[in-house]
C-alpha positions as CSV (number, residue, x, y, z in Angstrom):
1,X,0.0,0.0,0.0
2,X,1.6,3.4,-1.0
3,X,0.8,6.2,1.3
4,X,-0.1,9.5,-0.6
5,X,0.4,13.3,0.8
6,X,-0.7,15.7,-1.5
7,X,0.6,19.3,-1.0
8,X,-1.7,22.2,-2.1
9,X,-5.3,21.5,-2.6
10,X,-6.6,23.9,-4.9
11,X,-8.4,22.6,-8.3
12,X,-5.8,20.4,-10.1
13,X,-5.8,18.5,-6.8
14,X,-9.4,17.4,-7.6
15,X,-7.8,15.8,-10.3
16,X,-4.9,14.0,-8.2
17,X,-7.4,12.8,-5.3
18,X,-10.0,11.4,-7.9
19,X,-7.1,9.5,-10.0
20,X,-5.5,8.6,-6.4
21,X,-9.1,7.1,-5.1
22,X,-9.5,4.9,-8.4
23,X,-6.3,2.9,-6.6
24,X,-8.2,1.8,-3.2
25,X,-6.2,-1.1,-3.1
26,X,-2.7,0.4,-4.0
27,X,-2.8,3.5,-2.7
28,X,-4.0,5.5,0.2
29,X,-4.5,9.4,1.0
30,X,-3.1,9.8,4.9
31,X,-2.0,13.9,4.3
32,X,-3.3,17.1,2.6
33,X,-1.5,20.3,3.1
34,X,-2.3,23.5,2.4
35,X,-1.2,27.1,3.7
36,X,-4.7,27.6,3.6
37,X,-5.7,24.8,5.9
38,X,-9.2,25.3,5.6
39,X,-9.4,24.3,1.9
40,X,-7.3,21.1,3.1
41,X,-10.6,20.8,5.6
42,X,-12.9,21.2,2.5
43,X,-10.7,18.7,0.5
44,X,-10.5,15.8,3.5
45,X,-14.7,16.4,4.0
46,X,-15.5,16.6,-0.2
47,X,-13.6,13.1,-0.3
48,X,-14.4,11.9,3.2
49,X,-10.8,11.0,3.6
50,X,-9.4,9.4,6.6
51,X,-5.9,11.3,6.9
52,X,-4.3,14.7,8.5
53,X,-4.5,18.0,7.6
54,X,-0.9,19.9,7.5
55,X,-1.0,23.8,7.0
56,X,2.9,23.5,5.7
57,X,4.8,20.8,4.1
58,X,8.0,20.8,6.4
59,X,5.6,19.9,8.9
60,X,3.6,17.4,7.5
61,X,7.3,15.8,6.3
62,X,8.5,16.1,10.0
63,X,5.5,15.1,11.7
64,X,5.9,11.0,11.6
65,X,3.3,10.0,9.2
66,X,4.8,7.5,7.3
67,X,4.3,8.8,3.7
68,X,6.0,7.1,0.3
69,X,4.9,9.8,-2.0
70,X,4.0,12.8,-2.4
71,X,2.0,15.1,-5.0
72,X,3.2,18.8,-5.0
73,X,-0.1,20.6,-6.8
74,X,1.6,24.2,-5.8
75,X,2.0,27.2,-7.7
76,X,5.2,26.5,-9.5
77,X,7.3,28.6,-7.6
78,X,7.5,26.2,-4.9
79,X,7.6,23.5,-7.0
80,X,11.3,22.7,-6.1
81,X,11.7,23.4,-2.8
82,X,8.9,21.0,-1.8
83,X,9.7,18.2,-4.2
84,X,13.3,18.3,-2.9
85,X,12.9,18.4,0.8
86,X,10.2,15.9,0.1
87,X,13.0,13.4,-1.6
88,X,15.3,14.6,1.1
89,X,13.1,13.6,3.6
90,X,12.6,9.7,1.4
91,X,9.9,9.9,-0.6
92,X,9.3,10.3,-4.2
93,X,7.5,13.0,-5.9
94,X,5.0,13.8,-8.9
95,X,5.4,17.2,-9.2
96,X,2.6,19.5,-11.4
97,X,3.5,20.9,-14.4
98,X,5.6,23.0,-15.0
99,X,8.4,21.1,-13.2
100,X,9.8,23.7,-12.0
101,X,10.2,27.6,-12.2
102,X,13.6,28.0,-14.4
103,X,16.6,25.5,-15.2
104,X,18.5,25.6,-12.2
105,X,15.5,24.7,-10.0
106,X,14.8,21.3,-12.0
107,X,18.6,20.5,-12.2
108,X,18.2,20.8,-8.3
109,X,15.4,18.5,-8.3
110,X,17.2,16.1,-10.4
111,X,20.2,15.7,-8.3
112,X,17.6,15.6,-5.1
113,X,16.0,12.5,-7.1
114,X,19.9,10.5,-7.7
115,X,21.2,11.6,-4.2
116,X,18.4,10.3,-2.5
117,X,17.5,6.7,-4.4
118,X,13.9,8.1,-5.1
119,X,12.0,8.4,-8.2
120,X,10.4,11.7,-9.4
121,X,7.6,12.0,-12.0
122,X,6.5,14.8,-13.8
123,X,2.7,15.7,-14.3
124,X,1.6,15.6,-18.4
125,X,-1.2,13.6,-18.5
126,X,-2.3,14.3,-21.9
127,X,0.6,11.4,-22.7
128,X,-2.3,9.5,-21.5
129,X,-5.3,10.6,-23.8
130,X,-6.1,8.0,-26.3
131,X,-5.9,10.2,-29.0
132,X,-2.5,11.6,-28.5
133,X,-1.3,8.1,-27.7
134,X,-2.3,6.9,-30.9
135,X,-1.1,9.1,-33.2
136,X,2.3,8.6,-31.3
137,X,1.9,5.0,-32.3
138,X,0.9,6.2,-35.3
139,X,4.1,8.1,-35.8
140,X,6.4,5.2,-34.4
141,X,4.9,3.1,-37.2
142,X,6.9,4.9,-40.0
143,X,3.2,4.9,-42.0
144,X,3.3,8.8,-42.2
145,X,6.9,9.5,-42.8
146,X,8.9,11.9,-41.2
147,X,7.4,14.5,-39.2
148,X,8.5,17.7,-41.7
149,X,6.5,20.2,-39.5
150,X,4.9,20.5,-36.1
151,X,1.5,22.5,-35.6
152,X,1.1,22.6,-31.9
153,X,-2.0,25.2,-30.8
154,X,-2.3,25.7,-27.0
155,X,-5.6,27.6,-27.9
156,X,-7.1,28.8,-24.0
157,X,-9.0,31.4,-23.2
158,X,-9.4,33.5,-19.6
159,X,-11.2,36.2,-18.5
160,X,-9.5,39.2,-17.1
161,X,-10.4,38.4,-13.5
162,X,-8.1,35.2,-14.3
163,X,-5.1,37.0,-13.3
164,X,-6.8,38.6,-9.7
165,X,-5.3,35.3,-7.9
166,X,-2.3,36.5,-5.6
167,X,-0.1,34.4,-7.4
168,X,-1.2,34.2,-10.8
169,X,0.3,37.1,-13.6
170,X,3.8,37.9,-11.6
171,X,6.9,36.6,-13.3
172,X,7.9,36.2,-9.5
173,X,4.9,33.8,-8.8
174,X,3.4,32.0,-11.8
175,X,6.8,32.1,-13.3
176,X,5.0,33.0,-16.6
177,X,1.7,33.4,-18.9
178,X,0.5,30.8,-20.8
179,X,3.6,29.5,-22.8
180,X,4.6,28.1,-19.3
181,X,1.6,27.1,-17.8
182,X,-0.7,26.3,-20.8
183,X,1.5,25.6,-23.5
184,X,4.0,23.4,-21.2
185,X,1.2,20.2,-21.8
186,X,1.4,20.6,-25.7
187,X,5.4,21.0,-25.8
188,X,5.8,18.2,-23.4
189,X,3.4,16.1,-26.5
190,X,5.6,17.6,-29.1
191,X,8.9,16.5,-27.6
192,X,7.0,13.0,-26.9
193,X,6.3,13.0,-30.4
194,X,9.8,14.2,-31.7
195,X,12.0,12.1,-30.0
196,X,14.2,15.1,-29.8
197,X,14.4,18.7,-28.8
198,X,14.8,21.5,-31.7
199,X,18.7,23.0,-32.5
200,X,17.4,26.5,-32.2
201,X,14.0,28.8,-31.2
202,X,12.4,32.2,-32.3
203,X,9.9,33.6,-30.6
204,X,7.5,36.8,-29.9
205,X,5.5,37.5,-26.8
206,X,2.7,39.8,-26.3
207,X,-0.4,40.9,-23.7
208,X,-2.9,42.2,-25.6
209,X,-6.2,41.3,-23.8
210,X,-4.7,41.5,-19.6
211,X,-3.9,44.5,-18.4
212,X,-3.6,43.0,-15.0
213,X,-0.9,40.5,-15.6
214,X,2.9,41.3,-15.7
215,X,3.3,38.2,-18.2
216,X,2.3,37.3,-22.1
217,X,-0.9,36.3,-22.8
218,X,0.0,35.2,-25.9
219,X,3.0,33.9,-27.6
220,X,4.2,32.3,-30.8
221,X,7.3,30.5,-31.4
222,X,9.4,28.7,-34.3
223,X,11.7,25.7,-33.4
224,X,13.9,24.5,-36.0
225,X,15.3,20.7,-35.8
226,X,18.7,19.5,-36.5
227,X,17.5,17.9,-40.2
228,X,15.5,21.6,-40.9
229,X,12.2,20.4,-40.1
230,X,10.7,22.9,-38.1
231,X,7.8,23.4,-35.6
232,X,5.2,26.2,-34.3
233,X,4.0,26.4,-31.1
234,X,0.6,29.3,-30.5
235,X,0.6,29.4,-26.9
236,X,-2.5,31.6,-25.8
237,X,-5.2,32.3,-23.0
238,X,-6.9,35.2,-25.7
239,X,-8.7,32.3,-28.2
240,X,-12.3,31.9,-27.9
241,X,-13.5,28.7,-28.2
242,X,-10.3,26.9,-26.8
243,X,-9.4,24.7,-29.6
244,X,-6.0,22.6,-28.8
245,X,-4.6,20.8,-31.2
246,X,-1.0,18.8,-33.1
247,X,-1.2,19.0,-37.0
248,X,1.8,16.6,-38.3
249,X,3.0,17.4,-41.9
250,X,4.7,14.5,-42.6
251,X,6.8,13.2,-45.7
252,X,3.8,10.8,-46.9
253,X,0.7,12.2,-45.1
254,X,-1.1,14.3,-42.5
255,X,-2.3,13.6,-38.9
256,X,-3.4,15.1,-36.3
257,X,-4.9,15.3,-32.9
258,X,-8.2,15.5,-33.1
259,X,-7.3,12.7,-35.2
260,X,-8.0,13.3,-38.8
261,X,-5.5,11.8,-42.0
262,X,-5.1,13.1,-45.4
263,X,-2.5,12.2,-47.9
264,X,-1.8,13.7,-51.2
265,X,-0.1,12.1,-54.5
266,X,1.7,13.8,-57.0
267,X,0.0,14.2,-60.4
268,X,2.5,14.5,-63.6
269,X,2.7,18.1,-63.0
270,X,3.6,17.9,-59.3
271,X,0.2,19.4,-58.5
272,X,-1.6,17.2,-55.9
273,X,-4.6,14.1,-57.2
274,X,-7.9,14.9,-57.0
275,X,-8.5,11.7,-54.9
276,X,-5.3,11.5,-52.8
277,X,-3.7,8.6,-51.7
278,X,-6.5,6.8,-50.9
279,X,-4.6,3.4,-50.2
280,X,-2.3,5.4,-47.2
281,X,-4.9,7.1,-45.7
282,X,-7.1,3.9,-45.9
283,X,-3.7,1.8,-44.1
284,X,-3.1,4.9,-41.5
285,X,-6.9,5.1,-40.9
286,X,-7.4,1.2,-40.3
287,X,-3.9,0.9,-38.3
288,X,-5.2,3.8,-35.8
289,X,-8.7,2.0,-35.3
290,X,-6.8,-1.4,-34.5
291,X,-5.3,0.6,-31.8
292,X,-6.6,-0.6,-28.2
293,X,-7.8,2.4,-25.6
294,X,-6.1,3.1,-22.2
295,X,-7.5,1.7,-19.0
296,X,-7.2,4.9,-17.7
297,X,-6.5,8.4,-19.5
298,X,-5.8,11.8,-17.8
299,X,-4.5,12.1,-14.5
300,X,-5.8,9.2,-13.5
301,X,-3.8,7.1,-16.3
302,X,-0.5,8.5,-15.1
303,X,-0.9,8.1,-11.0
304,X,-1.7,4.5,-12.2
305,X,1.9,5.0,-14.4
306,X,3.8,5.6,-11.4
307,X,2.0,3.3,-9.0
308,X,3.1,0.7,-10.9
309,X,7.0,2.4,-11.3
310,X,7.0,2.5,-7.7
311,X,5.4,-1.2,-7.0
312,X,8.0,-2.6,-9.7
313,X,11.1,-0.4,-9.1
314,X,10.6,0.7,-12.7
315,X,10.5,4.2,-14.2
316,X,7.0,6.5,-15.1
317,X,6.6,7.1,-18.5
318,X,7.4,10.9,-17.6
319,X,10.4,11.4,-15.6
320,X,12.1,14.6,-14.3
321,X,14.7,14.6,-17.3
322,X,11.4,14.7,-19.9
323,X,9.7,17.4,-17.3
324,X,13.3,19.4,-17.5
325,X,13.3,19.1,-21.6
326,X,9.8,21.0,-21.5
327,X,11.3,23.7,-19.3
328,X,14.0,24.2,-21.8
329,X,12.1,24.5,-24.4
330,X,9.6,27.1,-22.6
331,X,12.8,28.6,-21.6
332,X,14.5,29.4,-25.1
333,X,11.2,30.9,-26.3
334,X,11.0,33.4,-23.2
335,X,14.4,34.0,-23.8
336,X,14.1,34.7,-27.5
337,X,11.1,36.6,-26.8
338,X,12.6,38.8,-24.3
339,X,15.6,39.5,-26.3
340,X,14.6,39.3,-29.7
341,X,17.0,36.9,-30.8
342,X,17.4,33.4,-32.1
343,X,18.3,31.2,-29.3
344,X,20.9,27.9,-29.7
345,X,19.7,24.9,-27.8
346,X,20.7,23.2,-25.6
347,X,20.6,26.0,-22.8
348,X,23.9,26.6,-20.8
349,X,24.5,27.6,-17.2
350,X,25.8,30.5,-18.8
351,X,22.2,31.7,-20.4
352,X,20.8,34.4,-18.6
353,X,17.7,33.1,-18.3
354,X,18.8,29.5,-16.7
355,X,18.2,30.9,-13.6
356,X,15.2,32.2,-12.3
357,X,16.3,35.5,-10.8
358,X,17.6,35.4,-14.9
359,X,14.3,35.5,-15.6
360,X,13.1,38.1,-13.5
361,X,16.0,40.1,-14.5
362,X,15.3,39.8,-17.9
363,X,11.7,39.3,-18.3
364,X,9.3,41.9,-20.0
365,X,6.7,43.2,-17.8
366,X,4.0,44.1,-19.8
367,X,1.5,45.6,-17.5
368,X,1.6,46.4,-13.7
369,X,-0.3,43.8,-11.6
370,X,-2.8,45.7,-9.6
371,X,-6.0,44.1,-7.8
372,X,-5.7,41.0,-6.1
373,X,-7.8,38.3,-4.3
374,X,-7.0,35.6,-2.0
375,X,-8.8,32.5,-3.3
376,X,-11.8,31.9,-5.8
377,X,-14.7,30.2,-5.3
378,X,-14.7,26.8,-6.4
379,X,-16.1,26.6,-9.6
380,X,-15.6,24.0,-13.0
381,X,-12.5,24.5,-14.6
382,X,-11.7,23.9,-18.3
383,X,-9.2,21.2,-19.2
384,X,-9.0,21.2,-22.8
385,X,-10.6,19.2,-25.5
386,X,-8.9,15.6,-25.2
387,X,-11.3,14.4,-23.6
């Protein structure tokens, strides 16, 4: 029986405890912590869970509970200090997305993972929609091609009162808009998808719609690959309608999440067929139907990933070295956006921005946060169209 704590328990730790609770027999909730003890009250009563309510983590770590892992739901600011005293104190982490804050931060929780013979897991639970699982089968099949371009839309949109949460629309606290805490699900599917992170980024950042918020609401970025095959990333919280989605130009055909094929053939004068290749989309088309679904997709699908890591002595299908490539990516687009230039990957020590008062020294602040409330009320959130 693994023995859960789950630090901060505001709405993506709905998500956590309902994936957690599908596990009766493998897994059991015996802490929630929050600095706002009261909502950890709300959580344990909502769930009618049988475990102790911890209004910091040092103390819940300290406190004798025997715990084997624990879910860090924070804002990511905190992200690395919890997850490493957590693996300081023994026990592994999953740790929300974004990983971490900046570079340095998930280097430090990294090392925290080696040094102390624990395993840490990332949060990016769309890995575990059967749609974006298949077309990665799909890909890994060779049917398509060669991926020749990337269409990755992290389409969102949030009202204005969005950015009112204490935390939320500081580079100090949220770390970032959207490209960092919208975007960072749809560039963690990209380099699942690649295989591979890009040789260089260029990207522009903008807030056109939040005058309340310090960071982009809206940013668009070009990643270039080593063979010149390229990618574009929309990361946005301004698009009505909030359609997300991965278009993949390959060498021999189309495909996409929401899953959809088309494949051209050449006519004598190099303009495409009329018809298409009918026979490839046909073969892609029955190979993605023979395809079996997940047991479990979302966040459930991945706590039931890393139960079983942790029950085998295996590895999660996202570790901290996949949620550190995300952050690197995020990272060179900020910093191209901030600077203007074309940024080389990988990232050194040596990058201004690998740091994350690099980040705050170098980030532009687009509008002066200004009103600010405590908590929301809890209401439905949105979680993207994957479903």
């Amino acid at each position: 029986m693994i023995r859960v704590a789950i630090v901060g328990t505001g709405n993506i730790a709905n998500m956590h405890v309902a994936g957690l609770l599908t596990f009766p027999d493998r897994c059991r909730i015996v802490a929630l912590c929050d600095i706002y003890p009261e909502k950890a009250e709300a959580m344990r009563e909502k769930y009618k869970l049988d475990c102790q309510v911890f209004a910091d983590h040092q103390s819940m770590l300290s406190s004798g509970i025997p715990i084997d892992l624990v879910h860090v739901c924070t804002p990511p600011y905190v992200h690395c200090e919890i997850a490493v005293n957590s693996m300081n104190a023994g026990c592994n982490v999953v740790v929300e997305k974004p990983m971490a804050a900046c570079l340095a931060e998930c280097d430090e929780m990294l090392e925290a993972e080696k040094r102390n013979h624990v395993t840490m897991a990332c949060i990016a639970q769309n890995r575990f929609r059967n749609s974006v699982y298949k077309l990665k089968k799909v890909v890994e099949s060779g049917l398509a091609g060669k991926i020749c371009l990337a269409q990755v839309d992290s389409a969102w949109w949030r009202g204005h009162c969005y950015y009112d949460l204490w935390w939320r629309g500081t580079w100090e606290k949220e770390g970032g808009g959207p490209t960092l805490n919208h975007a960072v699900h749809h560039i963690d599917m990209l380099n699942w998808l690649e295989g591979r992170l890009p040789q260089a980024v260029m990207a522009m950042l903008t807030n056109v719609m939040h005058d309340n918020a310090e960071v982009e609401d809206l940013s668009l970025a070009c990643l270039r690959y080593e063979d010149g095959s390229m990618a574009r990333v929309t990361s946005s919280v301004v698009h009505h309608g909030e359609e997300q989605g991965i278009v993949l130009q390959c060498a021999d055909a189309r495909i996409s999440v929401p899953w959809d094929v088309k494949a051209e053939c050449s006519q004598q004068n190099g303009f495409p067929a009329p018809e298409g290749n009918r026979e490839l989309m046909e073969k892609l088309q029955e190979f993605y139907r023979g395809l079996p679904d997940l047991a479990h997709e979302g966040h459930t699908g991945e706590i039931e990933d890393v139960l079983t890591a942790l029950e085998t002595g295996g590895r999660p299908l996202i570790t901290g070295e996949d949620g550190r490539r995300t952050v690197e990516i995020i990272t060179a687009i900020y910093l191209s956006g901030f600077s203007g230039r074309t940024v080389s990957l990988p990232l050194g020590k040596e990058e201004p921005c690998y740091t994350f008062e690099g980040i705050l020294k170098s980030a532009t602040r687009f509008y002066e946060k200004g009103k600010s409330v405590e908590n929301f009320v809890e209401e439905e959130i949105s979680l993207g169209n994957y479903r």
